[in-house]
N, C-alpha and C positions, 0 to 999 in steps of 0.2 A: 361175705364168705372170704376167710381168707386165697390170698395168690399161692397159685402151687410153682409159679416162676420166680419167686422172689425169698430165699432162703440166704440174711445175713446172722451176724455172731457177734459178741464179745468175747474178748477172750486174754484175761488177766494173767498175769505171774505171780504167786502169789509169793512177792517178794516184801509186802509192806500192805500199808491202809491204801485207799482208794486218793488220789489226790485230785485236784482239778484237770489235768490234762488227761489223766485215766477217765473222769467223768465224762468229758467234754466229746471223747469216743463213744462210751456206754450211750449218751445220748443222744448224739447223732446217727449213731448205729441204729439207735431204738425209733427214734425217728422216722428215719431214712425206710426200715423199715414197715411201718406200720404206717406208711404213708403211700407204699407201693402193695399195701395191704396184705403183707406178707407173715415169714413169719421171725422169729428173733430168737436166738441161739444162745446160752452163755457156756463154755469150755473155759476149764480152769488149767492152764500149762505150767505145769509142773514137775516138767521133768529134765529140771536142776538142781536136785535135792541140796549142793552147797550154798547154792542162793535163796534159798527157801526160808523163809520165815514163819515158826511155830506158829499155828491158828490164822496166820492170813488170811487164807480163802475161805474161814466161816464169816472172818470181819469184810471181808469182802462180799460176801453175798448178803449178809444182813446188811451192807451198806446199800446195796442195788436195791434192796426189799425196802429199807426205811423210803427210798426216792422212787419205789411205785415202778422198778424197772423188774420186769418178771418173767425169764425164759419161756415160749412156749414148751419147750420137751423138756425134761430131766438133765441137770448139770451134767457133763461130760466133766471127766478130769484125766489130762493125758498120763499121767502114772500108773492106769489102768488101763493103756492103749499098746501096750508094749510090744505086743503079738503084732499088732499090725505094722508096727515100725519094721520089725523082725521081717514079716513076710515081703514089705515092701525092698527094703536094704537087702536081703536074698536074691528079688529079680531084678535087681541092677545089677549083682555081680554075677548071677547066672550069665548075664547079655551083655556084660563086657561092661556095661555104662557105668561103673565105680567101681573100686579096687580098694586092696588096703596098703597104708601108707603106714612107715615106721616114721617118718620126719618129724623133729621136736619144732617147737619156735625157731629156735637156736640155729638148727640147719637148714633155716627157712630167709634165716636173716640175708645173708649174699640176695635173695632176691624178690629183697622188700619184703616180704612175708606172704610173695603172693607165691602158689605152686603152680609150676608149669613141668617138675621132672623131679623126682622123687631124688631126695641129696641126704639122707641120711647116713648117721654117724656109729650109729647103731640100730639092732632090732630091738624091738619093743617084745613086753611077754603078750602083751592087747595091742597091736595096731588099731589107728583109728581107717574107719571107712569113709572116702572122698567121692567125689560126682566127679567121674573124668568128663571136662570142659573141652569140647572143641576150641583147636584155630578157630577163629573167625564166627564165636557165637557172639555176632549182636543181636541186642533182643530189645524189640521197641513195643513198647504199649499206652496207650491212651489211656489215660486217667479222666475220671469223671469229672473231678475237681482242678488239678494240676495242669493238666492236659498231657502232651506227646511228652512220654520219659523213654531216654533211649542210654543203654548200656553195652560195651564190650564188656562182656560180662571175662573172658580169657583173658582178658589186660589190665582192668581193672580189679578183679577178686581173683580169679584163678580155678582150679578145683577146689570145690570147697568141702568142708566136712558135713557128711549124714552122722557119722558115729564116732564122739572123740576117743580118745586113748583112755580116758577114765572110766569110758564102760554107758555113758550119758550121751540121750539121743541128741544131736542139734536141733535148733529151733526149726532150723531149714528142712527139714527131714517129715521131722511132727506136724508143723502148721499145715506141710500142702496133702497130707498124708489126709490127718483129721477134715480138712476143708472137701477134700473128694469122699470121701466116707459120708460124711455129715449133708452131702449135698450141698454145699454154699454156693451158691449163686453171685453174692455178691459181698464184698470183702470192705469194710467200711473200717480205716483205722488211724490212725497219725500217722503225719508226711514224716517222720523220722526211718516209717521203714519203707519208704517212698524206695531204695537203695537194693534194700532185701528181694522187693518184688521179678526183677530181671531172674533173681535166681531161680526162686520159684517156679516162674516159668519156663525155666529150663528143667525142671525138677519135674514137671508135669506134664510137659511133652515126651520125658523120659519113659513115665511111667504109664503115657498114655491116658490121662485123664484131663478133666474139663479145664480149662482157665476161668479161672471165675470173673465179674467182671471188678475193677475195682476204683475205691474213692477214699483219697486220705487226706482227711482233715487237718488245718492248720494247728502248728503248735503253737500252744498260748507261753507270749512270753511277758514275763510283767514288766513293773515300767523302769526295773534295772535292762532291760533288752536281757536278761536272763530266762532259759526256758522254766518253766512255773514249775514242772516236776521235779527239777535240780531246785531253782532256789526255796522251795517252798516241800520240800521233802518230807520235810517232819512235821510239816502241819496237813492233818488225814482233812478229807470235807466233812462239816459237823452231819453226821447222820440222825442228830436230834433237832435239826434246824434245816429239813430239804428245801425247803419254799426258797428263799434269798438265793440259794446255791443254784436250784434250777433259772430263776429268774434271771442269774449271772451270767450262767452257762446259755441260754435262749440269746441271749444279746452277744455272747462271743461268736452265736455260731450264724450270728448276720442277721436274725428273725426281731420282728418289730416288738419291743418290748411291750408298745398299748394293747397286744394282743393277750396277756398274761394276768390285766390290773385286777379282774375281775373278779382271780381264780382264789377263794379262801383255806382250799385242801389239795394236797397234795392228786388227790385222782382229780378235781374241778381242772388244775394245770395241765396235767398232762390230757387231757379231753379238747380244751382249750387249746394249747400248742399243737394236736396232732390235726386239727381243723383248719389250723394258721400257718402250718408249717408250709414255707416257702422254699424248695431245694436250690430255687432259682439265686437266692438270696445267701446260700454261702458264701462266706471268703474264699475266693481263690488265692489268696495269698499262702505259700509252703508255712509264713511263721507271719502271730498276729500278737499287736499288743493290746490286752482287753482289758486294760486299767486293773483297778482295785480290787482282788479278789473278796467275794464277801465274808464277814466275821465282823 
């Protein structure tokens, strides 16, 4: 039976094809959870409409399906979540905890481009909406993988944006919005937004809802020490070859490769890996080099 404690996610941009460091989450994600007997989420975030690439998230989800990775509930897509962004960004400025800022870059620059006092040059016809940051929010959290990350989140970022000036939610906004909504339990993603997390939780203490707990996977970087999603961008993972690609991925993410030899079909592997899978046996390193991607 599955766990009614353990609700994690994927959750792509559907800015391009799936590459290996996008995988290397989708499967430890999927892992991770169906190890903890739970259940697995995919959300498609999408609400960047300039960053948005035509048909991505159908080639994205037919890529999850070719590699046997399969949502329990129905794809969410945030560009159908709008209302909720809406009713959240409402009870923050009902309660004082955000406000809206005319400030461009420009009049951001004097100070570093973090905000600490609104310095604009002019009004805007859309202001964007900010998270007013206390003085003195440090915000420390234990990572599952990482360990203790800890942030001045006021000195370091500043108040940050829920709603830019163009009318497009932030990711800040949407992720912890969708992640209380959706129930997530636990937050399984790459150490890149190892950075983002402090704010989050400040975003969710705001709002009064859960902290999920979380674990961010190393980024694979090939053996230029370049990360794999930058230098390897235009090469998508072949979703007509899963087997080599999982088998890849299994060895990046610290698990015994003789555990896999056996498996002839893509559900044989994954049957095989969720029996074998060792949590214990991640890298804890933020950035890993995993050799030779397959092809």
């Amino acid at each position: 039976m599955p766990s009614l404690n353990y609700r994690g996610r994927f959750a792509p941009s559907p800015t391009g094809p799936l590459h290996l460091g996008s995988m290397l989450a989708a499967f430890g994600s999927w892992l991770l959870a169906r190890h903890a007997r739970g259940q697995w989420l995919v959300r498609i975030e999408d609400v960047d409409p300039p960053r948005e690439v035509p048909g991505a998230a159908e080639l994205q989800l037919a890529t999850l399906a070719a590699f046997g990775l399969h949502a329990d509930q129905p794809v969410q897509y945030q560009s159908r979540r709008h209302t909720l962004y809406q009713t959240a960004s409402a009870r923050l400025l009902a309660k004082g905890k955000a406000f809206h800022c005319h400030c461009s870059r420009a009049d951001l620059a004097s100070q570093h481009g973090i905000h600490r006092h609104c310095a604009a040059s002019q009004q805007r016809a859309q202001p964007a909406i900010r998270l007013r940051v206390a003085d003195g929010s440090h915000v420390t959290f234990n990572d599952a993988l990482q360990g203790q990350v800890a942030q001045d989140v006021d000195r370091d970022v500043g108040d940050f944006v829920l709603l830019r000036a163009d009318g497009c939610w932030a990711y800040q906004l949407a992720v912890v919005v969708d992640d209380a909504e959706q129930r997530i339990s636990h937050v399984v993603r790459g150490a890149d937004l190892v950075d983002s997390t402090p704010r989050q939780i400040l975003l969710q203490q705001a709002l009064g809802v859960p902290t999920p707990h979380y674990l961010h996977l190393p980024l694979l970087l090939g053996s230029d020490g370049h990360k794999l999603s930058k230098s390897l961008a235009a090469m998508p993972v072949d979703a007509g070859a899963p087997l080599p690609v999982l088998r890849w991925l299994w060895a990046a993410l610290g698990q015994a490769p003789a555990a896999l030899d056996a498996s002839v079909t893509v559900a044989e592997l994954l049957q095989h890996a969720v029996t074998a899978f060792d949590p214990g046996s991640l890298q804890k390193e933020s950035r890993i080099v995993a050799g030779s991607p397959p092809g």
